[in-house]
N, C-alpha and C positions, 0 to 999 in steps of 0.2 A: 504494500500500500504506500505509495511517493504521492504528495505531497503537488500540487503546482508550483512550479519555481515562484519564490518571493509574495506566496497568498497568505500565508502567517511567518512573520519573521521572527516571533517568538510566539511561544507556547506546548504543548502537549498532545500529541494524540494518543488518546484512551481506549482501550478495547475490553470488552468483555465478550465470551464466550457463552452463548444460551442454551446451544443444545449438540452435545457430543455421541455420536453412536457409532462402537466399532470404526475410533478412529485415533491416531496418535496427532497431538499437535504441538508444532515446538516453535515459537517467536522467539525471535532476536530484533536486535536495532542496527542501523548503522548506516553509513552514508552508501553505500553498495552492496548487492549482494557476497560480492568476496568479502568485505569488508565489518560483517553484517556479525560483530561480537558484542555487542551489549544481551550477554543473556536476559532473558525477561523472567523465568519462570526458572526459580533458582530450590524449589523443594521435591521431594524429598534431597535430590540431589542437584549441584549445578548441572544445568541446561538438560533437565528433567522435560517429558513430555507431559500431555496434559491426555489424560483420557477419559477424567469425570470432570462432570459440572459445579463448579465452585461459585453459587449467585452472587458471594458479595465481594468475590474476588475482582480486581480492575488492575490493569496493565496500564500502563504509563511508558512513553516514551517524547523524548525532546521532538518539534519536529524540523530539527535544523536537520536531523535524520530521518531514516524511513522504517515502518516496519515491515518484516518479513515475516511471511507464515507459511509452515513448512505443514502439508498435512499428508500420514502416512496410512492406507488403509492397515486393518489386525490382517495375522494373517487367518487364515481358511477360513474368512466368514464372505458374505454374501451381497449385503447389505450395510454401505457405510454412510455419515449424514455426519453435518456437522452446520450452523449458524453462530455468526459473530455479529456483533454491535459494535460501530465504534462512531466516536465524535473527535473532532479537532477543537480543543478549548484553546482559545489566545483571542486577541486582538487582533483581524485583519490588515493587512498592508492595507493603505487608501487606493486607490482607483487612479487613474490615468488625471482625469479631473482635479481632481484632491488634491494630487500629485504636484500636478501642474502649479496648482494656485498656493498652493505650500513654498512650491521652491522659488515664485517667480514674486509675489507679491505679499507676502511677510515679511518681517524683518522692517529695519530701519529704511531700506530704500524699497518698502513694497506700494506704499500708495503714491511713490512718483510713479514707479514702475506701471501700476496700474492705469494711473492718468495718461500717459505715454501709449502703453494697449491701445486703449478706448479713442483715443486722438486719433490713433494711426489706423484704428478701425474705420472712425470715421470719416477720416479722409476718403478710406478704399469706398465708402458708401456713396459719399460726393461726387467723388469721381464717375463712378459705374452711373451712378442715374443723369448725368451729364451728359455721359458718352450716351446713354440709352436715347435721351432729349436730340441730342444733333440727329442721331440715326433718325427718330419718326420724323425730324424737321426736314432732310433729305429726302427723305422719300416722299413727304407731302409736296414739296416742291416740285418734285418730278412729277407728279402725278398731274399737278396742272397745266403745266406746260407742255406735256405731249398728250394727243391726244391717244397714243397708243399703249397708253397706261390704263386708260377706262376700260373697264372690262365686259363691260355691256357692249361696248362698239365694237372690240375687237374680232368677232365674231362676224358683225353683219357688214366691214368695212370690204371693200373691193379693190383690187390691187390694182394702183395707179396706172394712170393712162396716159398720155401727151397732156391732152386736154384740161384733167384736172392737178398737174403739175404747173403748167401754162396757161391758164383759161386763152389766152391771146394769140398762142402758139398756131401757126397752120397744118396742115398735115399735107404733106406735098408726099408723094409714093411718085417713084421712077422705076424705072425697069431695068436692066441691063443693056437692053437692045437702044432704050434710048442715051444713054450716058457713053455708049461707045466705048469702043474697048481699049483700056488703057494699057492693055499689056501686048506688046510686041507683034 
């Protein structure tokens, strides 16, 4: 049983055992399993296993470590079983949040620090709804000034002709045969 890195930086984790059948169990502590010698269950003998239910018995270990639980079935039986309890008693690390606001504005220089935050927050807000302002003012401006922005027309408009490029314009059509042949 490990522990999340840095979720209780100090405290205990407790185990109690609720129900043993045709089974050997043997806890240790320690930062690894190679590692893993803090016996926990030191009776009759050191690093004795456990094969009855003792209710008001509780295991404690730091949890700078982790515990290990070791379970062995008996031998030639059939049917093995066993339930553990455990809790982690400490004081939780704080949060990413917590965290933050601990290291960055406590202390002697935390409410410049904070003023400073909130400033340069604000600016970034300024700024954006600024930038946001020119963009719709850009594009309202184009939208009146061509008429190819209106989306109603764009549909029913018909692709220019002399005529409506020029109203004045004439349309003069020549042939080849009249213009003569300018090559060789």
């Amino acid at each position: 049983m490990s522990r999340p890195a840095g979720l209780y930086p100090s405290g205990s984790i407790e185990l109690k055992i609720s129900k043993i059948k045709n089974v050997e169990i043997y806890l240790n502590g320690g930062k690894s399993k190679e590692d893993a010698k803090i016996v926990m269950v030191k009776e009759p003998k050191e690093n004795a296993s456990l094969t009855e239910i003792d209710p008001s018995k509780t295991f404690n270990v730091p949890v700078e470590n982790s515990l290990f639980i070791t379970v062995l079935p008996m031998k030639n039986v059939e049917e093995t079983s066993f339930e553990i309890e455990y809790q982690i008693v400490g004081t939780p690390a704080p949060g990413f949040i917590e965290e933050f606001y601990i290291k960055n504005f406590t202390g002697p220089d935390g409410f410049r620090t904070l003023i400073v935050f909130g400033a340069c927050a604000g600016c970034l807000v300024i700024l954006f709804f600024a930038c946001l302002c020119i963009c719709v003012s850009q594009c309202r401006n184009r939208k009146k000034g061509d008429p190819t922005y209106d989306m109603n027309k764009v549909h029913s408009m018909k692709p220019p002709t002399p005529n409506t490029l020029n109203p004045h314009a004439e349309i003069k059509l020549e042939s080849f045969s009249e213009r003569g042949s300018d090559h060789g």
